[in-house]
Every structure is written in C-alpha cells, then in structure tokens.
C-alpha positions in Angstrom: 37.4 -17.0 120.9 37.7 -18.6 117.6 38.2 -22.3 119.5 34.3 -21.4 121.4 32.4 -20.0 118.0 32.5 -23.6 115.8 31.4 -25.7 118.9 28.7 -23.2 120.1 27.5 -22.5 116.5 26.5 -26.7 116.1 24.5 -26.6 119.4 22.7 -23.5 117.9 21.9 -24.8 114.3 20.5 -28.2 116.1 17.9 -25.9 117.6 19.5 -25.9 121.1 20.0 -23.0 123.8 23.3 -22.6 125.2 24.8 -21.9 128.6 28.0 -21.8 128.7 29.6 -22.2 132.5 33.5 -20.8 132.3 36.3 -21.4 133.9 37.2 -18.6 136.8 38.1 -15.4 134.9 40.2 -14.8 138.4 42.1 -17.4 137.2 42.2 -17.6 133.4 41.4 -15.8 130.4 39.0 -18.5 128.9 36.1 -17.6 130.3 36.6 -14.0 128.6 37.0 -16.0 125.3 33.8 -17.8 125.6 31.8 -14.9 126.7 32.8 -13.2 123.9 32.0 -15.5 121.1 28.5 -16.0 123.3 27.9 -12.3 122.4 28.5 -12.9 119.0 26.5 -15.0 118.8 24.2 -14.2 120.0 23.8 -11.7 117.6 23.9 -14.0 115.2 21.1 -16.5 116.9 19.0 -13.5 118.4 15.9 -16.1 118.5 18.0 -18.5 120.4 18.9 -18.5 124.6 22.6 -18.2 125.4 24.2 -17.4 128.4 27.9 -17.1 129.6 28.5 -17.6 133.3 31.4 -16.6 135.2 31.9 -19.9 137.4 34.0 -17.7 139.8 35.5 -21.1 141.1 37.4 -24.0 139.6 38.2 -27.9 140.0 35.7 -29.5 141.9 33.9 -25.9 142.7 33.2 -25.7 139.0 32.4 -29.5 138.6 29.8 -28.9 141.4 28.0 -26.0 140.0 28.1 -27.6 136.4 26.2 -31.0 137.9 23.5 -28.7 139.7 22.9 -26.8 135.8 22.3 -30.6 134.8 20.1 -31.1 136.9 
C-alpha cells in the first residue's frame, strides 16, 4: 500500500482527481493495495474525487478498458 500512497498523494496535491484502474484482484493482490491506500486517502483528500476499480481482467483486457477511461 505504501508503494500507491506517495504517487497518488502528488496527483492529489496538484489539484487532480484520481481513478485508479487495478490489476485483476482474481489474479493478484495489487489491486487490494491500491484500493486501500485510495481509501486513505480519501480520507485524507475528502474534497477531492478518487475511485479504485477492480479491472476484473488483465493484459490487453486491462489495456483496453484503461484507453476507453482516456478517452
């Protein structure tokens, strides 16, 4: 969790909302990391927008549904 909260914290201080799109928690424990130091955060940041999503899919799955956040 500690690895998400520095990265996530700079978006935050530059004004910015944050979604962050994990890698499948079927698969891996990192999307459990990130979701975690979302929530602290968002305490933290109660004024700002973050979300953690579940991406439920990986390699190009994931690649896919981060392009169509983009856009």
């Amino acid at each position: 969790m500690n690895d998400f909260l520095a990265p996530m914290e700079e978006i935050l201080k530059d004004g910015k909302d944050l979604i962050y799109i994990g890698f499948s928690s079927g698969l891996s424990s990192t999307y459990d990391a990130g979701a975690m130091a979302a929530r602290e955060l968002s305490e933290r940041w109660p004024d700002r927008k973050i979300y953690a999503v579940d991406s439920l899919c990986a390699s190009m799955g994931q690649g896919l549904l981060v392009y169509l956040a983009w856009k």
